[in-house]
Each structure stands twice: as structure tokens, then as C-alpha cells.
N, C-alpha and C positions, 0 to 999 in steps of 0.2 A: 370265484371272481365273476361268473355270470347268473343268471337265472336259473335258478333250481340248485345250483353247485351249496355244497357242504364247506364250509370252511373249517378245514380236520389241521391237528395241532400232532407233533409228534408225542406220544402215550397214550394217545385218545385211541379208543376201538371202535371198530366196526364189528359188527354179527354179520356175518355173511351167510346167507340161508340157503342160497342157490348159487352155482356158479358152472358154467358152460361155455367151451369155447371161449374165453376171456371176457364172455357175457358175466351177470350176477344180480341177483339179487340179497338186498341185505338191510341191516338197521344201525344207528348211529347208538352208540349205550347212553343211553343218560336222556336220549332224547323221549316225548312223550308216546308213545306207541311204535310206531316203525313205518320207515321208510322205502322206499320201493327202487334199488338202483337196476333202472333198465341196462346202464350200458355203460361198462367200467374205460376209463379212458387209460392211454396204453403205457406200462409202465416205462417210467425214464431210466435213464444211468442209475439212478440211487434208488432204485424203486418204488419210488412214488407213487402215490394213483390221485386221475382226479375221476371225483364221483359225481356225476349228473345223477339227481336223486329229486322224485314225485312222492309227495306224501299216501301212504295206502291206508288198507283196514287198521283200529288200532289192536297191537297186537305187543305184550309185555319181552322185555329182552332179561336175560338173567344172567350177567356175569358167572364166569369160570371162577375168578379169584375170591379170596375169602369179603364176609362184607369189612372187617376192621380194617382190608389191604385199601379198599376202596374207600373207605374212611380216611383213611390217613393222604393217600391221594390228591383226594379231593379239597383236604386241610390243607397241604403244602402246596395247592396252587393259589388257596386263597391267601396262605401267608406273603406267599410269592409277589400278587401286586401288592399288598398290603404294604411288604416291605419296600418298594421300590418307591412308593406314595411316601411314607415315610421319611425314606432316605432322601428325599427333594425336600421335605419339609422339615427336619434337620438342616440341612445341608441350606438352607434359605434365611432360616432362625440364627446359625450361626454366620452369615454376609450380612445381614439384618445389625447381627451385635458387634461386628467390629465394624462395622460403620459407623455405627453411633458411637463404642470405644473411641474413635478417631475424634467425632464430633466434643467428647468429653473433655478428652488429650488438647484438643485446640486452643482451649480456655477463653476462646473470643466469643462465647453465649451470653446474653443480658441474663440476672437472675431471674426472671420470672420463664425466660425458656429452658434456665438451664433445671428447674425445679420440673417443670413439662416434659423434659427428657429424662430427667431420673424418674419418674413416676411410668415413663414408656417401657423404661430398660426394665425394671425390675419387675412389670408386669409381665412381658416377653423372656425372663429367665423363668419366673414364677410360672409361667403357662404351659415353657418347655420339659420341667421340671415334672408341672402334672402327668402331659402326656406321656413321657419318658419312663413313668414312676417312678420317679427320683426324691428325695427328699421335699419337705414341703416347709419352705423358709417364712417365718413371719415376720413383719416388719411393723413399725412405729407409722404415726404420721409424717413424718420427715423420710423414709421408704429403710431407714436404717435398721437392720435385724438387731433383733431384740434380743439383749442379754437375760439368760435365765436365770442365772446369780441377784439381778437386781429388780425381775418381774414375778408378782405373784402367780401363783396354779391360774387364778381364775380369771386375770390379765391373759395370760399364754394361750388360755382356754377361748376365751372369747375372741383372742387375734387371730387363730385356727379358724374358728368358725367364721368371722369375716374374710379370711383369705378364700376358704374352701366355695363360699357362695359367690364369690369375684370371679374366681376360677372356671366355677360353673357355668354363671352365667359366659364369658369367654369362650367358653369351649361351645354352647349353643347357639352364640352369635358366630361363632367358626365353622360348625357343620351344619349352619342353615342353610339352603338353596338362592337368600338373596344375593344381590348383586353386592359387591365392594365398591367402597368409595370409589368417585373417579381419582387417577393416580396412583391406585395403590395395586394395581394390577402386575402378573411376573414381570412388562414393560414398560406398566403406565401407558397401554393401550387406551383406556377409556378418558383416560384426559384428551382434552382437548389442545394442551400444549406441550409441548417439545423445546429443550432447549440443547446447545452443545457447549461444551466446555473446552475450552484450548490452552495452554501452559507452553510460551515459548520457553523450551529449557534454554537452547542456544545457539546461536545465530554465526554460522562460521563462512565468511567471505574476504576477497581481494579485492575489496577498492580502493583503498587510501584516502578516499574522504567520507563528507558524511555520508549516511543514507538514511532513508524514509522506508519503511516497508507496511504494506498496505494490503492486510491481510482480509477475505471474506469468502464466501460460500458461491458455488458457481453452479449454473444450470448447464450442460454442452449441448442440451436439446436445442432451448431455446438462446442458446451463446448470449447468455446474461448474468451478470453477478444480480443475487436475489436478495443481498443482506448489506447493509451496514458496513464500512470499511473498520477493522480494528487498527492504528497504527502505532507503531513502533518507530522512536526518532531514535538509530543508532549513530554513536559516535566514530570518527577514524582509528580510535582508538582499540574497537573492537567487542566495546561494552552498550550500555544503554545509556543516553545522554545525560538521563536521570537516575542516576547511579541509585537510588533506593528502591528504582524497579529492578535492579538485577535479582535474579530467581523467582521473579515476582511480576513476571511478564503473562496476567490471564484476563482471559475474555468470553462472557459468556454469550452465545449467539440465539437470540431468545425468539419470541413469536412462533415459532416455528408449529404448523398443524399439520394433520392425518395426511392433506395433500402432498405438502412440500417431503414425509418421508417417502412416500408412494411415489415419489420420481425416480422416474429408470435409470437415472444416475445422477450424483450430485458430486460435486468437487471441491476441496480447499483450497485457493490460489493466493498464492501470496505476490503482487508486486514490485520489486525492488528500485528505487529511483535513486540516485545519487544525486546530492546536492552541492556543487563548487564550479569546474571551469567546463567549458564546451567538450572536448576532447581530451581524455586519459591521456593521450598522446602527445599533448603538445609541451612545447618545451617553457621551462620559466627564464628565457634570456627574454622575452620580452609581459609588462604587465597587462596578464589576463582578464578578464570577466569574472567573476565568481557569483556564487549563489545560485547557478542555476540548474534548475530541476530536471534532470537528465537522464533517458530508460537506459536500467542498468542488464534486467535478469527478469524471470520470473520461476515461482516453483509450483508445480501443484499435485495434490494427494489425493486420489478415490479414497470418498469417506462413505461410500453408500452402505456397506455392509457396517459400518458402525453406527450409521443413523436409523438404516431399518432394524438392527438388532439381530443382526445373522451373524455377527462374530462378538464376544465379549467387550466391550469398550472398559477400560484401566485407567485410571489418572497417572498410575506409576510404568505405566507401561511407554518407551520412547519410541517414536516414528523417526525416519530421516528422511528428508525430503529435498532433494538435491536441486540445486541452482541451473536454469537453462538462461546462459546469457545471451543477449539480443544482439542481434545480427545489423550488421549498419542499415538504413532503412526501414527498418521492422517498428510494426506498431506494438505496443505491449500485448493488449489487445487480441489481433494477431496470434504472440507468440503462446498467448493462452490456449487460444483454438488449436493449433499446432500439438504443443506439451499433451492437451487430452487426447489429441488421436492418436496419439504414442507415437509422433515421428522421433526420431534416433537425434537429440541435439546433444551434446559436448558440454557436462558440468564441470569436470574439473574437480572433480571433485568438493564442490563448495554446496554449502545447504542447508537448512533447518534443521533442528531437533525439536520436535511438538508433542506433547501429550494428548488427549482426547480423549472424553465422557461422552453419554447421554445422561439428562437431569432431566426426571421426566416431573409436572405440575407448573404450573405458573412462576413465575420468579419469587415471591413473598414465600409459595408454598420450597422452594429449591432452597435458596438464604435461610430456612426454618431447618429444612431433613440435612444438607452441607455447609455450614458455616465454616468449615476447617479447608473448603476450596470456594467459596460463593460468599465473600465478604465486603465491607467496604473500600478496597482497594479493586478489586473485581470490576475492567470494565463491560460496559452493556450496551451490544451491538445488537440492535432490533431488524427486524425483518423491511425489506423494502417494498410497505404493504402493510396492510391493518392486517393482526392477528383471526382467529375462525374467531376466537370470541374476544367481547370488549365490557371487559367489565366496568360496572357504573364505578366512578371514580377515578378511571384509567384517561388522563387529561392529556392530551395532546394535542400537537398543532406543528407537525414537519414538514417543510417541500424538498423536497430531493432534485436536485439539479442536477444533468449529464451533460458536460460537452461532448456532443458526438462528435462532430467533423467539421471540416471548414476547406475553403478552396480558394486561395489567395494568389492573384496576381505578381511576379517578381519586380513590375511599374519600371523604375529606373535606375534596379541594380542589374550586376550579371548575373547573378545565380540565383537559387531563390532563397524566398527570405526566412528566419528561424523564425517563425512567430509564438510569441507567448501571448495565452489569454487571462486579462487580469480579471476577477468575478469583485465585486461590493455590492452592497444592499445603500440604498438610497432613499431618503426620505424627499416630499416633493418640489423641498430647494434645491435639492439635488446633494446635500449633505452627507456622509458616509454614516449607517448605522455603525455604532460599533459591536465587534464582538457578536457576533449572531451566524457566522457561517463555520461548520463544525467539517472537518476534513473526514472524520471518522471518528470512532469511539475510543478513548483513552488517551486524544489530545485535546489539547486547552482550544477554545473558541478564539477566532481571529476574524480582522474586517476586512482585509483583503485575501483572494486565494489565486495563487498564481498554476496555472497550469504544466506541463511540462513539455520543455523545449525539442521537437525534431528536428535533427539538421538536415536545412531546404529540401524540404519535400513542398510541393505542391497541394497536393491533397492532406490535408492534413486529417488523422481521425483518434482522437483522445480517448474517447470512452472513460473518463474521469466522473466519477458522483460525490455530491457532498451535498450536505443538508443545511436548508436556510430554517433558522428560529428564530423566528419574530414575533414579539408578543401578539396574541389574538389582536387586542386594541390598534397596533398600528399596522397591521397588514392593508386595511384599503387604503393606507398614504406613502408605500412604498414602491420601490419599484427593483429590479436588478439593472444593474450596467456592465458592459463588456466593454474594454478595450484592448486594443490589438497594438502591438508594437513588436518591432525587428529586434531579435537579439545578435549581437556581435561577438567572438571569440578575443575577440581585442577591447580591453576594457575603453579604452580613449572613446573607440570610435562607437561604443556601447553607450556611452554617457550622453554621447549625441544623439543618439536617436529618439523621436520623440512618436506619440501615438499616430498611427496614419491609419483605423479606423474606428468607429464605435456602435454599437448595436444595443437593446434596452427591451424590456418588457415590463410590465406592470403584474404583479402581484393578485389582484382581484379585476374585476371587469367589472363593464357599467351597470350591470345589473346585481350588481355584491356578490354576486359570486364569484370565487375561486378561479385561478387559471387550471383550465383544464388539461387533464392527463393527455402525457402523447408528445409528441416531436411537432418542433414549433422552427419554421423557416424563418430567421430572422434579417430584416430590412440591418443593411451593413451601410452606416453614413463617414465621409470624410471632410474635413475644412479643417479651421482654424482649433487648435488645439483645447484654448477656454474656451470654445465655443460649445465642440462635442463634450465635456463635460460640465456645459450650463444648463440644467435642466429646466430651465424657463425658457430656452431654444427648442432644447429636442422632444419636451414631453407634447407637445402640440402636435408632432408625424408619426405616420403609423410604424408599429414598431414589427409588426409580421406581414411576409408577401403573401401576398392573395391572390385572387383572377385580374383585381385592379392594379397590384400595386406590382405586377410580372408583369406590366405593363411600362415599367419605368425604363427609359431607356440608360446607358452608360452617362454620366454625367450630366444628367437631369438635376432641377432644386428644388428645394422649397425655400418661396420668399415668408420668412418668421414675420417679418416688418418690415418696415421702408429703412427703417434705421439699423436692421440687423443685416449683417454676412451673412448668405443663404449659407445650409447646408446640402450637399453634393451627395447622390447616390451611389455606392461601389458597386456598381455593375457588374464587374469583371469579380466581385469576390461574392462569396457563401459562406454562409454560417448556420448550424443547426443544432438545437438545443433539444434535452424529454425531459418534462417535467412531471412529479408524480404527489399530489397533495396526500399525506396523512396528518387527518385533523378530525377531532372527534368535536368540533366546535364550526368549522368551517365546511359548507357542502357548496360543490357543484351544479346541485341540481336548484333552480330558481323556484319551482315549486313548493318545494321542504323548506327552502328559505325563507318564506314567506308567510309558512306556518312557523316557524322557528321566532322569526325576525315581525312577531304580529302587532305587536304594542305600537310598533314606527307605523304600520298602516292598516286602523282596526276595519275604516269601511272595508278592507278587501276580505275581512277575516272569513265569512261565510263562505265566499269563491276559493281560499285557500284551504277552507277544511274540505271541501268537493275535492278539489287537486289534489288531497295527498294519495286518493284511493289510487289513483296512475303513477306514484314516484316506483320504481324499481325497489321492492322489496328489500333487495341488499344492501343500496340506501340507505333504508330508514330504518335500517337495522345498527347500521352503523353509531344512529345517531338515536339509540334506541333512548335513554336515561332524558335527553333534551327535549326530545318526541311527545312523551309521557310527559314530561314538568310542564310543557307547552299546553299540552289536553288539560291538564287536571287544574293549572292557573286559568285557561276561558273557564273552564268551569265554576268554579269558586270565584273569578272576579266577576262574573253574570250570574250567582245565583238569583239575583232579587228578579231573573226573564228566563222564560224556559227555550228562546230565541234558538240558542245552540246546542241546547243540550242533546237533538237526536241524531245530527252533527257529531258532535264529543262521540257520543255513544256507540256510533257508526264507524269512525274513526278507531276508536280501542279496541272494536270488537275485528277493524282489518289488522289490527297489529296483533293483536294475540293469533290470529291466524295464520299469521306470520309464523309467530313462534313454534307453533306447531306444526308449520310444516318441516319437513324431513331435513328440508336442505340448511334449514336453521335450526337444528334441536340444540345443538350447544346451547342456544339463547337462551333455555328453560331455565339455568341455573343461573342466567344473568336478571332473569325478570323475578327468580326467587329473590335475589337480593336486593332489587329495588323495590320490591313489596316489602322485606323485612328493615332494610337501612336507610332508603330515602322517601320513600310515597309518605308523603304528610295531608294529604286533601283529605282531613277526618268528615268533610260535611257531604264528599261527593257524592253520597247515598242518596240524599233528598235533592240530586238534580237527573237521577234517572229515569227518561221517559215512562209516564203513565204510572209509577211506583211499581212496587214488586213483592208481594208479598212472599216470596220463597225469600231475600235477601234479609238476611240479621243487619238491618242497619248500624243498628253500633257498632258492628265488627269492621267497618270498612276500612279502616283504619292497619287493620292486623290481620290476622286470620283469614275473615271475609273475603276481602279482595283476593287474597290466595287461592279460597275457592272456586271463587268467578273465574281464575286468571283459567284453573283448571279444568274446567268447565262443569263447574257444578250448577245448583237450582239457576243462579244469578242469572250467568251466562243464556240457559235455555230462558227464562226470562225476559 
């Protein structure tokens, strides 16, 4: 274990040549010449030694025992790993084939994968067979063993010899030194995605009405959920409201990279909300409220060690995950932070029953290797966040909305008030989008989303996320609106109440970009009812406080018109919203925009191709396939002026830099396949500065460009 030390193995000998006073000299057998131990270290309990040992003269050692004892020795420790090697790879062939047995059994393969999978299988029996020296099976084109009753000698013969060179080569693509595909590693370390897999078996609680459960993935570092809610509408009845998901409750939790496993701890939390009257408690001599969205519970499960792969992950193996119900007062929220630090809450025994995988590749590559758990029934809870990598084709365009918190006034009741927040999407008459805001994964899209009610609390703080989808096309005519209304326990006096405030944001900003990531303090207005929801009133005032608009005093206006009711500042209330854009079409940043967005303003086009050298690498990596079609369309629409082309040139040569730097390598396989499935600019050749005589101009199209990307002649060129 230190410098100079011998690392000796129980049967191993030493030649001991000298030995004095617990001093000694001596030599290690086997080793090249002999070694010199000054100075024997002191035996232990079992008498061990350790030997600090300096290399000396060479000088030959000659075993006592016969050479065939040493022989055979020598065999059996090399049988020894051999077998151990082995037996992992046995033991990995057969997890390999009843996986895919499963996949078979499932019958839900299209035929062209299911022909792909027998042709996998019976190469992986065929392969284990050779190394095993087992029999050597031959098969048909269709992979079926061949009858030898109904196939000629020299049929048989020649199927032998095709299987034997299949085999071979196999076996040399197996003990080669290269790397393996990404994904196919003992973890699917080398991919760059991760996903998990969840299977509510069953869901066992006491509420007697409906409930909502709102399951997703949890950081305690940074006390934030990092993924997608998956939700579950259960019945009072004790089942799934959609009775054809019973047993049939899974969600795969996707995006997931090298980062998100590498967290010091990760957590499953499941939500529980109850939907009907204010209080479990109250009685039905008089008519209640109903419908409303009420904190029932929450559960949550360390999944760390099955995401980083330190304990086996089983689809068939069940978890229980016990119910912690909410305390009067308590935020869900909260009672999550609580549940992880292991404070001591009272289930009652109530609580999940969940299964859980890791699927390691991209979801196209998981739906291909598990069909029999990753189907079309299978929902898909995405990361909250762009994946490490974006492959060309991966279309998106999500904002993810939180209600944090809010701080409302009790005005002119006595206690204070239950506030509910309603969320829609609005077009610029102020019209409700429909259908575009998504509660979580594996429920239907709706246009209103109500939040859930605390009883009178002051401070309110939700911590609720959902996702707004809005077509690319209408995102700069939208907007959100929030309004705010008291709930009552008593249905009469519920029916009366009407909104008492309203708050609003806009979607893209004046400059076409995107609302930016991050918590946004929003201006809270009060008046006349069709007022706040006239968007030809409200969309003219600012809708976020600022240096100017903290300047507002308690029931300040703004006059709209001479003809309009002002609308009133809520002084006395708060409200704060984080918003987080995932759009593989929509950027942030005004500069990329503008290279992106060129054709609306070509004078700027020179000044915009300068700017991109300054966007944030991570950026314009995002928007890598857009980026590209952007360069290589100036390019080809200006061939007949070499104007841009050192521009262009200068441009591609920062994005390939890009790629090859460290902290983007995934990207490599992403610009592979936009060189092999989308680059179509065949003529971009003849618009590259000064020509190039290293460059095959007609390969630009295929090949070529794959060279350059890699930095072949082109590139130095």
C-alpha cells in the first residue's frame, strides 16, 4: 500500500536469503531477478508480514517445489479470473435474454422490430453457445433452425460456414479494445440519458373523496422538484377514475443526465390533494362548497441509490411508501422538506405501493430495448430543463409556471381569506386559449388551472408547476392572467364571491424574446370585475414591480381613458410567480435571435453574424440544428456575393469549437446526425473563403463536411 511495498497474495512466496533480528533479506519468486527487503515489518495476530522491498543486483530464485506443482499453480490462478470473467458474462447473457424473452412475450412489437429482435436473440444465443462450446445451431433467413430431414449436405454445409464467420467476426468485435456503443455499457454510463420508470401498483388511503396525486422527482439540496408532475386522478371509491388505468398506472421520468444522477441525494414525492368540501370535518346538515382542491398528505422515497445504480433497480420488485398527512396550517411544500429530514410524522398507516427501474438511452432507444414496460399507454414526464443533449428533431416549446407565494390582505372580513388562484392563457382580446395548460404528465390539457386552497392563512405559499403549450406561432399574442378569489365553506356564500384581484404577464417581451427565467414580482390590480378581465384595460399597465412601479402607493390608478374606470393598485397584497422557457425554437437571448429571426431584418444581418461570437455557448448549443439552417441558408441565399461568406465561415468554425469543447462533447453525436439527416446546402463548398484546395468539393454534402466538422484538411484550411 505504500512505496516500495510488495503486494503478496496468500500462496505467493518469498526467498528469504538473510534474516537477523526480525531484520531480512529476500526475493519475491516469479519476480525478475530479486529484490532486497531491508526491513521486515512486525508480524500481526495471523502472521502476516508487510515487506518494504528496493530492487537490487539481478540474481535468479529457484523454487523448492517440483516445476509441474508450479505449473499447475500458476494454471489455476489464471483459471481463477478467467472464471470469475466469465461467470459475469454468463450471468449478464442470461439478464440480456430474458429481457428480451419478456419483450417477445409482450406481443406489442411492430413487425419490422419484432424481425430486429429475433435476429438480436438468436445471434446472443448463437454467440453464447460458441464461447460456452456448446453446440452450434444454424438457422434460415427467417433466424428458424434448420431441419436436417428437409436440407441438403451442402445447404447444412454452407449454413455452418456462414454462422462460423458471423460468430467470428463477433467474437473479435467483443475482444477488441474499442469502446461500445453509448448505452450499452454494465449501466448505460456512456449515454448521455437516463430515464426512470415508475408503476403505481396501489394506492391505499382514507379520504372519502376524490383525490389528485402529483407525483415527481425532488432535489432536498436545492428544495426543488426538478421534473414534470406525473398525475393520478383517484376516485372515492378507492380505484383510478379511469378505470382502464387500473394496474396500468406508469410513468417514465425522462431527460435525465450524468448531472442529475451525480446529486447527493434525489427523492420521489408524491403530493396528495383532495378535491370536494373545505373541511373533512364538517358536517352535511348544512350545503357545502364542493370542488375544492384541498392539501391532503404527502409521501416521499430515497431513490438515490437506484438512480446512481448502487443497488439493483426490479420493475417487479414493490416499494411502500407511507402517507405523511398535513398538519392544519402546513404547506405541502413544507411538509416535503419536513418528510426528507426524517422528522417522525404519523401515517397511519396509509401509502403507496411503487415499482421502479432505471432505462438507460434516449426514450426512441428505451420504447425499442422495453416495449413490454415503455408503451403507448406509458406516460412521459420530462425533466424541468433541457436534456445534456438535444437532438435535431427533438421540437419543443414548454414554459413551466410556479405559483410560489402570495400575501393577501383579510380588507373586510374577519379572518382571513382562502384564496384560490385561477391560471389561463389569453389571447390579446383577452380571450381564453383553450386547452394548452398541462397539470402534469398523463392528464388531459385543460384551460383553466385552479390552485389549491389554504385555509386563511396570510401568507400564502403554493409551490404548484404546470406547463403552458402554446403553439410556436401564437406565443408573441399571448399573455397569462391570474385571478384571485375568496373561497367559502358554505356553498351560498361561495357563490357570492366574486374576483377581488387580478395580475397578468406577457409571454414574449418587446424585443421577441421569451419571458425570462427566474421569479417575477407581479403588479396585483383591483376594480370592477369585467374590467380586470378586459384585456384592452389591463394589457396597457405594467404587469411586474420594479424600482418605478415599488413606487406605487396603496390605492393609486391608472386612468386607461377618460371613458374608462381606472384600475386600483393592491398595495397591501403580493404575488410571485418563476418561470422557466424550454423551447428549442424560442431563445432569450436577443442576439441569437436575430441571427435566427434574419430574413425580418437582412440590413442587420452582418452586425448579427458579429454578435453570435458573444451569445453563451450553452445557448447556441441549444439551438444548435436552427443555428446551422440559419448559416448555411445566408449562405446559399448570397451565393451570387462573397459579402458574407467570411462571416458564415467564422461563425461555423465558433460552433464547431463549441462542440469540441469538453463541456459539450455529447454534442458530437448530435452534429453527426445533422451532417448525415439534415445539412442539405450541397453548394456550400464554393462559398468558402479564398477556395481550398485540401476540401473534395462534392463531398460537402456527405462525408466532406463530416471531415471538416472533425477537423480534417477543410477545417485547417
Amino acid at each position: 500500500t505504500k512505496e516500495h511495498h510488495l503486494p503478496l497474495q496468500i500462496g505467493e512466496m518469498v526467498h528469504i536469503l538473510q534474516a537477523s533480528e526480525g531484520m531480512g533479506h529476500g526475493a519475491w519468486a516469479g519476480a525478475v531477478g530479486s529484490v532486497s527487503c531491508p526491513a521486515w515489518g512486525p508480524r500481526g495476530a495471523g502472521g502476516a508480514l508487510q515487506v518494504p522491498c528496493l530492487p537490487q543486483a539481478e540474481e535468479s530464485v529457484v523454487p523448492a517445489e517440483m516445476p509441474m506443482v508450479q505449473e499447475i499453480t500458476t494454471t489455476l490462478r489464471e483459471l481463477a479470473t478467467i472464471w470469475k470473467q466469465r461467470y459475469g458474462q454468463v450471468k449478464r447473457m442470461m439478464q440480456e435474454l430474458m429481457e428480451q424473452r419478456s419483450q417477445l412475450l409482450s406481443g406489442t412489437l411492430p413487425k419490422d422490430q419484432l424481425l430486429r429482435l429475433r435476429k438480436e436473440v438468436t445471434g446472443k444465443m448463437d454467440y453464447g453457445n460458441k464461447i460456452l462450446a456448446l453446440d452450434l445451431v444454424v438457422r434460415d433467413e427467417d433466424e428458424n433452425i434448420l431441419d436436417p430431414d428437409r436440407t441438403s449436405v451442402i445447404s447444412l454445409f454452407q449454413a455452418h460456414r456462414r454462422a462460423a464467420q458471423t460468430l467470428s467476426r463477433r467474437i473479435q468485435e467483443e475482444t477488441s479494445p474499442q469502446p461500445r456503443a453509448p448505452g450499452h455499457g454494465a449501466h448505460g454510463a456512456a449515454s448521455p440519458s437516463h430515464n426512470l420508470y415508475l408503476c403505481v401498483r396501489n394506492f391505499v388511503c382514507h379520504i372519502g373523496e376524490e383525490a389528485q396525486l402529483f407525483m415527481a422527482l425532488y432535489d432536498p439540496g436545492e428544495q426543488r422538484i426538478i421534473s414534470e408532475n406525473y398525475v393520478i386522478r383517484w376516485a372515492s371509491t378507492g380505484v383510478p377514475q379511469d378505470i382502464e388505468l387500473l394496474n396500468n398506472l406508469k410513468v417514465v421520468f425522462t431527460d435525465l443526465g450524468s448531472t442529475d444522477l451525480q446529486r447527493e441525494r434525489l427523492f420521489l414525492v408524491c403530493q396528495i390533494i383532495r378535491v370536494g368540501r373545505m373541511d373533512l370535518r364538517d358536517s352535511h346538515s348544512r350545503k357545502l362548497s364542493t370542488g375544492l382542491r384541498r392539501p391532503f398528505g404527502i409521501s416521499v422515497m430515497d431513490i438515490t441509490d437506484i438512480t446512481k445504480g448502487t443497488c439493483d433497480s426490479d420493475e417487479d420488485k414493490q416499494h411502500f411508501i407511507p402517507v405523511h398527512l398535513v398538519a392544519d396550517g402546513d404547506f405541502l411544500h413544507n411538509m416535503i422538506r419536513k418528510a426528507v429530514e426524517g422528522k417522525d410524522i404519523n401515517h397511519k398507516g396509509q401509502g403507496l405501493w411503487v415499482s421502479l427501474k432505471m432505462l438507460w438511452g434516449d426514450l426512441s432507444q428505451v420504447r425499442k430495448d422495453h416495449p413490454h414496460l415503455v408503451d403507448r399507454g406509458t406516460a412521459v414526464a420530462r425533466k424541468l430543463g433541457y436534456p445534456e443533449v438535444i437532438m435535431p428533431g427533438d421540437v419543443r416549446n414548454d414554459i413551466y409556471l410556479t405559483l410560489v407565494q402570495g400575501e393577501f390582505d383579510k380588507g373586510n372580513k374577519k379572518t382571513q381569506k382562502n384564496v384560490e388562484v385561477t391560471v389561463c392563457v389569453c389571447d390579446e382580446a383577452g380571450n381564453v386559449v383553450q386547452n394548452v395548460i398541462h397539470a402534469g404528465a398523463g392528464d388531459s390539457p385543460t384551460s383553466h388551472y385552479r390552485s389549491v386552497v389554504y385555509y386563511q392563512q396570510r401568507h400564502q405559499r403554493w409551490m404548484e408547476t404546470l406547463k403552458i403549450a402554446v403553439p410556436i406561432e401564437d406565443v408573441h399574442r399571448t399573455h397569462l392572467r391570474f385571478t384571485f378569489r375568496h373561497r367559502s365553506s358554505s356553498d351560498s356564500k361561495d357563490r357570492s364571491e366574486r374576483i377581488f384581484s387580478m395580475a397578468f404577464i406577457r409571454l414574449m417581451r418587446p424585443d421577441g424574446t421569451t419571458l425570462r427565467d427566474g421569479e417575477h414580482d407581479l403588479v396585483l390590480y383591483k376594480g370592477d370585475n369585467k374590467k380586470l378581465e378586459d384585456a384592452g384595460v389591463y394589457l396597457s399597465l405594467p404587469s411586474e414591480r420594479s424600482l418605478s412601479e415599488s413606487k406605487l402607493l396603496s390605492g393609486s390608478s391608472f386612468r386607461v381613458s377618460s371613458s374608462t374606470p381606472a384600475l386600483a393598485v393592491s398595495g397591501r397584497d403580493s404575488f410571485q410567480i418563476s418561470t422557466l422557457v424550454c423551447s428549442t425554437k424560442l431563445t432569450q437571448n436577443v442576439n441569437l435571435l436575430g441571427l435566427l429571426k434574419w430574413r425580418s431584418k437582412p440590413s442587420l444581418l452582418r452586425g448579427n453574424l458579429q454578435k453570435l461570437m458573444n451569445v453563451d455557448g450553452g445557448e447556441v448549443i441549444k439551438f444548435l440544428q436552427d443555428t446551422l439552417d440559419a448559416l448555411f441558408s445566408i449562405m446559399m441565399e448570397h451565393s451570387e456575393t462573397d459579402i458574407y461568406d467570411t462571416l458564415v465561415f467564422d461563425a461555423l468554425v465558433f460552433i464547431v469549437g463549441l462542440v469540441a469543447d469538453r463541456k459539450f462533447q455529447h454534442f458530437n453525436t448530435v452534429l453527426e446526425a445533422y451532417i448525415r439527416q439534415h445539412f442539405s446546402a450541397t453548394l456550400a463548398y464554393k462559398c468558402v473563403p479564398g477556395g481550398c484546395d485540401g476540401w473534395n468539393g462534392g463531398e460537402w454534402g456527405g462525408t466532406g463536411l463530416g471531415r471538416w466538422v472533425q477537423g480534417g484538411t477543410g477545417l485547417e484550411c
